[in-house]
C-alpha positions in Angstrom: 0.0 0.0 0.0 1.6 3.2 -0.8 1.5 6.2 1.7 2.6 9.5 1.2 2.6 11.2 4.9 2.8 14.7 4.6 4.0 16.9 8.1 5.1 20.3 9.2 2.6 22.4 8.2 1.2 24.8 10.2 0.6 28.9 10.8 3.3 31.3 9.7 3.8 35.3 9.3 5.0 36.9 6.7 8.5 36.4 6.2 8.7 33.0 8.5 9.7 30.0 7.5 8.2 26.2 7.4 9.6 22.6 6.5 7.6 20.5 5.0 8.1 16.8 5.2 6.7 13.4 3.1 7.8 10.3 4.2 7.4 7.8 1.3 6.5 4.2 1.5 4.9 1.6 -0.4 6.1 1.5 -4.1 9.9 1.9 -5.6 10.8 5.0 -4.1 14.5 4.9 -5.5 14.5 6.2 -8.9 11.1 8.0 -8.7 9.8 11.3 -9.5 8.4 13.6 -5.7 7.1 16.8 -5.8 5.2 19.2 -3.4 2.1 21.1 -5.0 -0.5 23.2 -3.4 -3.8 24.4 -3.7 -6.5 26.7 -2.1 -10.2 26.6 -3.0 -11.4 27.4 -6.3 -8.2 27.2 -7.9 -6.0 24.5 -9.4 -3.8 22.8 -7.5 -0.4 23.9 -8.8 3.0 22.3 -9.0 5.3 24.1 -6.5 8.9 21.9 -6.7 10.0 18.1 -7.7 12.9 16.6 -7.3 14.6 13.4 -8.6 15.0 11.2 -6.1 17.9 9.0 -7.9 19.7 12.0 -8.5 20.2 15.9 -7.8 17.8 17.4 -10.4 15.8 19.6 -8.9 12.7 21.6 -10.7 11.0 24.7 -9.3 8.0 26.8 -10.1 8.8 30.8 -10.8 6.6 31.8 -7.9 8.9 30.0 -5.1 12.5 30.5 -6.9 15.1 31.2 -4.1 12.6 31.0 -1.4 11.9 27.3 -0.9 14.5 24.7 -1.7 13.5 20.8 -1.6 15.5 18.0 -0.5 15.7 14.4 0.1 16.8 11.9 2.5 17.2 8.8 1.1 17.8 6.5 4.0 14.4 7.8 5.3 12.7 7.6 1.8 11.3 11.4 2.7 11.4 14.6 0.6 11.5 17.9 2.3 10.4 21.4 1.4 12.0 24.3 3.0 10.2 27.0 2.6 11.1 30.6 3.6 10.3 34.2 3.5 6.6 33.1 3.6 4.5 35.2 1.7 0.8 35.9 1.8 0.3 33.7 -0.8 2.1 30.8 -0.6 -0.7 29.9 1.8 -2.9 26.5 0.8 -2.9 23.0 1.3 0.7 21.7 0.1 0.7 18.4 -1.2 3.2 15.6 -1.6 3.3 13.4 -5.0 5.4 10.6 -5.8 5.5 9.1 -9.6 7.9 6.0 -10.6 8.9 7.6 -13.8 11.7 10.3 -13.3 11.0 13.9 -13.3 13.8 13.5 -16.5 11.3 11.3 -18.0 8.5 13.3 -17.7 10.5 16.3 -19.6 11.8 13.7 -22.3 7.8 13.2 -23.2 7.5 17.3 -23.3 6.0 17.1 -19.9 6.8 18.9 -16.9 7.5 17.6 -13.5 5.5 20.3 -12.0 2.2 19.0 -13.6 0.1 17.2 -11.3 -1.2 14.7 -14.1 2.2 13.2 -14.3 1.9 11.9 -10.8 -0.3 8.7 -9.8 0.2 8.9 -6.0 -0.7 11.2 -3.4 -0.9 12.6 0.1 -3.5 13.8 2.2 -2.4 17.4 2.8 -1.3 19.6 5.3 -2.6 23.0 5.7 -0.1 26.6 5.3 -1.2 29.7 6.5 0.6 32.5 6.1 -0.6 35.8 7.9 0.6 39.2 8.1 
């Protein structure tokens, strides 16, 4: 049974910082394709950051670009997702994904690792608020 167990979310000012983390389990983690995406109602949920988990690519959306960095600790099969200087609208429910395929895959097919149909497992959530 695969799991995706998102944690560290939580209530922020402006200008704080959060980790995010998604411990994996359940399906061949090595190899695979994680990203964090996040959504609040009425919108989309959007692609946020992906990274490669059997190498060092990492992929990030415009809107969090030298704010939030994501890592990986393979011995734990989690992804992190550092986020800082928090802005008003980085708040939502931030989602972990996990895909077999590569993230290098999914550009090789003229995808994007930051779409969320290229990804066939996810979490359950956990809420951001960022406040000013």
């Amino acid at each position: 049974q695969v799991q995706l167990v998102e944690s560290g979310g939580g209530s922020v000012q402006a200008g704080g910082s959060l980790r995010l983390s998604c411990a994996a389990s359940g399906y061949g983690y090595s190899g695979s394709c994680v990203g964090w995406f996040r959504q609040v109602p009425g919108k989309e949920r959007e692609g946020v950051a992906a990274i490669n988990t059997g190498g060092f690519r990492k992929y990030y959306a415009d809107s969090v670009m030298g704010r939030f960095t994501i890592s990986q600790d393979n011995a734990k099969n989690t992804v992190y997702l550092q986020m800082n200087t928090l802005k008003l609208e980085d708040t939502g429910m931030y989602y972990c994904a996990a895909d077999q395929a590569s993230c290098v895959d999914k550009y090789r097919r003229g995808s994007s690792a930051l779409s969320l149909r290229e990804y066939k497992y996810w979490g359950q959530g956990t809420q951001v608020t960022v406040s000013s």
